[in-house]
C-alpha positions in Angstrom: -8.6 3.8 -9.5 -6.0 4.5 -12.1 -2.6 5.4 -11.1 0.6 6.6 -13.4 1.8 3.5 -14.5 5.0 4.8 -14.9 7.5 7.7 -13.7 9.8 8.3 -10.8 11.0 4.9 -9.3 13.3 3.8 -5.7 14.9 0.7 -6.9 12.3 -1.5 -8.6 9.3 -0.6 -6.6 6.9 2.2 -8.2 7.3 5.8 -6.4 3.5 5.2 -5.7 3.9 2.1 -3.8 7.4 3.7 -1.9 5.4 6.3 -1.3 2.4 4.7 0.2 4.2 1.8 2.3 6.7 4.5 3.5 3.6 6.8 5.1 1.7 3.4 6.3 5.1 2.9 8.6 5.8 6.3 9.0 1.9 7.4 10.2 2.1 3.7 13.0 0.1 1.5 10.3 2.4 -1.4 11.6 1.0 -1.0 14.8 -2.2 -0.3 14.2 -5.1 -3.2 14.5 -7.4 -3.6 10.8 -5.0 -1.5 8.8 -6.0 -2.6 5.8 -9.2 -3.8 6.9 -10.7 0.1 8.0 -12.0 2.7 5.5 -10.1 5.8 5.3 -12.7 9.2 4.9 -13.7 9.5 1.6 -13.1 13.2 0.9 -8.8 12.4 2.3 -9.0 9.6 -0.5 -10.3 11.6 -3.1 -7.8 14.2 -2.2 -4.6 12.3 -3.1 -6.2 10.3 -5.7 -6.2 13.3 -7.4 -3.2 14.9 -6.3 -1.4 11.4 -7.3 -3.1 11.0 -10.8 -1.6 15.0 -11.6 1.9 13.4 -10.3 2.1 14.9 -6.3 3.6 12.2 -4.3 3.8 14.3 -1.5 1.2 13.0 1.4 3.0 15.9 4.0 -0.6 16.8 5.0 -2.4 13.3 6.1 -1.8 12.1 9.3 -4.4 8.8 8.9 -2.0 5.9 8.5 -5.5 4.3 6.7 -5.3 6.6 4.0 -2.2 5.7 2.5 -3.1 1.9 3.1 -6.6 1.9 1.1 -4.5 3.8 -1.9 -1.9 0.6 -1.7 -4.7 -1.7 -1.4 -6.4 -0.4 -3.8 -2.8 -0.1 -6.1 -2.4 -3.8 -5.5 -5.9 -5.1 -6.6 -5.8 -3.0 -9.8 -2.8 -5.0 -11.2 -3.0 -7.3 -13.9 -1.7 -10.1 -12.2 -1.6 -10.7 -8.9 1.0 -10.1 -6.9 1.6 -13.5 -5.8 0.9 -16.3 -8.2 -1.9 -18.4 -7.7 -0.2 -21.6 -7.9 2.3 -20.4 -5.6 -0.3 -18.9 -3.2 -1.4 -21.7 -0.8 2.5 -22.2 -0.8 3.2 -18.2 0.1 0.5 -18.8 3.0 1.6 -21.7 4.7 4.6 -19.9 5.3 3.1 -17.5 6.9 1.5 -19.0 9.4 5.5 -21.0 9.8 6.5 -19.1 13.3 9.7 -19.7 12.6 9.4 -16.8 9.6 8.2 -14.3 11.6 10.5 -11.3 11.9 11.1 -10.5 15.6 11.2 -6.6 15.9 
């Protein structure tokens, strides 16, 4: 999928990743089980694929927390280079399994 590489940016993330991760918590993604692992419908994807490559942010009409979580997964396996280096990776891992890293909410 291409996104706008560019444009409109919170801080240092992309508005297209702000976007996205802000409707994931906002829809319940946190809490919901195989969030990034479940397909969104097809024809809700295409939508805001589209609506996203003409420059609309604006997700005000879906209200499946998997939609905007296939567009970020998606967003993050198009980069050039991955997201977390791969000789830092086994590292990055290992500390996620560490309990005493995991945020208590």
């Amino acid at each position: 999928m291409q996104f706008p590489q560019s444009g409109p940016k919170r801080g240092l993330l992309p508005q297209l990743v702000w976007t996205l991760s802000s409707a994931v918590r906002r829809l319940g993604g946190c809490k919901t089980e195989g969030i990034f692992r479940i397909s969104a419908p097809s024809g809700e994807l295409e939508a805001v694929k589209n609506a996203f490559s003409n420059g609309d942010y604006r997700l005000d009409g879906v209200a499946n927390c998997h939609v905007p979580a296939a567009l970020l997964k998606d967003w993050l396996r198009g980069l050039k280079d991955p997201l977390i280096p791969r000789e830092m990776y086994d590292e990055c891992t290992n500390l996620a399994k560490d309990k005493r890293w995991i945020q208590r909410t």
